[in-house]
C-alpha positions, 0 to 999 in steps of 0.5 A: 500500500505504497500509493497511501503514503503520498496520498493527500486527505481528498485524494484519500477520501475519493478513493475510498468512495470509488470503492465504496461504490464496488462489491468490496464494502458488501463482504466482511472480508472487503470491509476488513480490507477497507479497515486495514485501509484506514488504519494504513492511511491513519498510520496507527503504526507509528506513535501517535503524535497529538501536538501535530496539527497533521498527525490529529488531522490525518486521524480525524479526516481517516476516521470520518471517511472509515465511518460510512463502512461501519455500522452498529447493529442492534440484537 
């Protein structure tokens, strides 16, 4: 997933639309995908810094586009 390391915020949340709109979100295995997406392009690897206006930034704006692929169910 090298394409996600110059990949801006807009180009990132295109992205995830264009899938969004494919088979892949309608599997748990695409949506796992689509997570393991998110947490690359959020960089949960590395040590989150939160004095970097960026680093809170990238989380928030990864955050909100991962939202629309999840879902909360009721039993």
């Amino acid at each position: 997933m090298n394409f996600l390391q110059d990949c801006t915020a807009d180009e990132f949340h295109t992205f995830m639309t264009m899938l969004g709109m494919t088979n892949v979100p309608k599997s748990v295995t695409g949506q796992a995908q689509l997570a393991d997406l998110v947490m690359t392009m959020a960089e949960l690897d590395k040590p989150f810094n939160f004095t970097s206006p960026e680093s809170v930034d990238r989380l928030i704006q990864t955050g909100n586009t991962a939202l629309s692929y999840f879902s909360v169910s009721k039993q």
